[in-house]
C-alpha positions in Angstrom: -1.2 -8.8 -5.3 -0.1 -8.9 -1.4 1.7 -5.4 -0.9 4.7 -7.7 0.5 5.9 -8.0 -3.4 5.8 -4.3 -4.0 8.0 -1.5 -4.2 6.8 1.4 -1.5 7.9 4.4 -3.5 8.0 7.6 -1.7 7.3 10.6 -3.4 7.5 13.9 -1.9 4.2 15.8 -0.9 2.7 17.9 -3.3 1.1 21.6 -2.9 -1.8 20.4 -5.0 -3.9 17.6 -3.1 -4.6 14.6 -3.6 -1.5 14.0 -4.6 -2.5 11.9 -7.1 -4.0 15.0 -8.8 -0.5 17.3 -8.8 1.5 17.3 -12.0 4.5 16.0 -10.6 3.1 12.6 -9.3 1.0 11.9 -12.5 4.6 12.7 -14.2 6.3 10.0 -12.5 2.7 7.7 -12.6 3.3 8.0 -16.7 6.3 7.0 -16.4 5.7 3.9 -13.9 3.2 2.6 -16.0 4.8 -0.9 -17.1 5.4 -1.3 -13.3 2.4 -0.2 -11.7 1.1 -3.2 -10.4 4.3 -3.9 -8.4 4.5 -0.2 -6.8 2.6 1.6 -4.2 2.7 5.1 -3.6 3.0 7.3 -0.6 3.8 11.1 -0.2 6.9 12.2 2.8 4.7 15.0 4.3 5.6 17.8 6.8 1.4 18.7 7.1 0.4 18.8 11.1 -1.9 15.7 11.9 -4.4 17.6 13.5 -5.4 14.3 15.4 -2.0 13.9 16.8 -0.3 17.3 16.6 3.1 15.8 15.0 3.7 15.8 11.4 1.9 13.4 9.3 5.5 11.8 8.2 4.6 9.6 5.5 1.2 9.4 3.8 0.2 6.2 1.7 -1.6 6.9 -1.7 -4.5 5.6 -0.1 -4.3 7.8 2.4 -4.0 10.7 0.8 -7.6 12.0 1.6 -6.3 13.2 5.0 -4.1 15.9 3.8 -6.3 17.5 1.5 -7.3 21.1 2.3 -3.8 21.1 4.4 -0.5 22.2 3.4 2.6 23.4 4.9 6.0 24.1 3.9 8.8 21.7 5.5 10.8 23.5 8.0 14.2 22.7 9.0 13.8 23.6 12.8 10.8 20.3 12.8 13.2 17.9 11.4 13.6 16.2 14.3 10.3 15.0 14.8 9.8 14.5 10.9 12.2 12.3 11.3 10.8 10.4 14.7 6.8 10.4 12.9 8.7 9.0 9.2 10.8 6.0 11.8 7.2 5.5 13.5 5.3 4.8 10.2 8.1 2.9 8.4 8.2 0.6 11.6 4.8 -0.1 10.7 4.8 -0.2 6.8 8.2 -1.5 6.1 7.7 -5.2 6.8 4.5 -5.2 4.0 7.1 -4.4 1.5 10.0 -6.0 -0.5 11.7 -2.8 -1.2 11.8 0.9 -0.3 12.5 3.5 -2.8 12.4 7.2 -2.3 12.8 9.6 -5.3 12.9 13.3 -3.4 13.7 16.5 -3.9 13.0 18.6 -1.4 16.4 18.8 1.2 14.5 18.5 4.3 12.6 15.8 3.2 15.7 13.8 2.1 17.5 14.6 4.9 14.7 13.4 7.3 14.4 10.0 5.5 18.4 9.9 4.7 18.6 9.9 8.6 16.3 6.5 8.5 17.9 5.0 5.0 20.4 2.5 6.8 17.6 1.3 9.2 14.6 0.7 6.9 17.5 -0.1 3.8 15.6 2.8 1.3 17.3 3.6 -1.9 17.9 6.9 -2.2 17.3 8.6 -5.7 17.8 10.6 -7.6 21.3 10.1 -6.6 22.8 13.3 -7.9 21.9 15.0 -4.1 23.7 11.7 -2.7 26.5 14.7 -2.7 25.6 17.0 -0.1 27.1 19.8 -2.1 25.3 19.2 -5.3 21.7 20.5 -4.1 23.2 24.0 -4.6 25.8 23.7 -7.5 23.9 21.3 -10.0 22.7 24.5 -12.0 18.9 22.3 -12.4 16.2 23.2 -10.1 14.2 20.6 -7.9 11.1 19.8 -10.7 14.0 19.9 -13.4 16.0 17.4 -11.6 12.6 15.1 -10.9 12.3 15.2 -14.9 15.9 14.6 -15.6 16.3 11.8 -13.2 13.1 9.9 -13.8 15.1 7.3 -16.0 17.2 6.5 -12.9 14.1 6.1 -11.2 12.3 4.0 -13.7 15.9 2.0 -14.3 15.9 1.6 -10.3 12.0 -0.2 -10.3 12.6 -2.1 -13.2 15.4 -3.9 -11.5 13.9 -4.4 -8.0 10.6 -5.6 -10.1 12.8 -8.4 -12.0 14.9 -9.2 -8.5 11.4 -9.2 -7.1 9.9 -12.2 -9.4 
């Protein structure tokens, strides 16, 4: 199947590499398993390209070879060219795909691709930290929100899948 009937769903990077490997992607593989045929992959990443010097910005699945034995933590003051390497790549990898989906929790990596949502039309999830306010007064940390919220998530596919066919 051409990747121009898929979901691209971005996942945030992952300490453990490949990201394949890390618990919290083969959580949300488990639970993408009816659909997996009609999604592909790809990691938000703050890791230095050391080819280009500028953050790696998004990272397909298949690409995910390049990052391992890297890591860094996101940093607020880099936002700004987050943002401008996550634009560059999405200008590239947007037209192969029906549908964007990004299920984050990390705030500087949903702030980085909230600031391209309108232009590349990604759905934002989970939608709890739509509300600014509610990344520090939910009372659920970020890998017990990503558990909590996976049935939005899976809801979410399920329905771009069917709008899909």
């Amino acid at each position: 199947m051409s990747t121009k009937n898929k979901v691209l769903l971005i996942l945030p990077c992952t300490k453990k590499k490949p990201y394949t490997a890390a618990p919290t992607w083969k959580f949300i593989l488990k639970h993408l398993e009816p659909w997996k045929k009609f999604v592909e992959l790809a990691a938000v990443d703050c890791i230095t390209n050391p080819k280009t010097g500028k953050p790696f910005g998004i990272v397909l699945a298949k690409e995910q070879h390049l990052t391992i034995d890297k890591d860094e933590r996101p940093d607020p003051n880099k936002l700004p060219i987050l943002i401008s390497e996550i634009r560059k790549k999405l200008k590239k990898l947007s037209k192969n795909y029906r549908f964007i989906v990004a299920y984050v929790n990390v705030k500087a990596y949903w702030k980085a691709l909230e600031a391209v949502k309108d232009e590349f039309n990604i759905c934002m999830l989970p939608s709890v930290y739509r509300n600014p306010e509610n990344w520090n007064h939910i009372g659920i940390g970020p890998i017990g929100m990503f558990k909590k919220a996976v049935g939005e998530l899976t809801n979410t596919i399920e329905e771009l899948v069917n709008e899909r066919r």
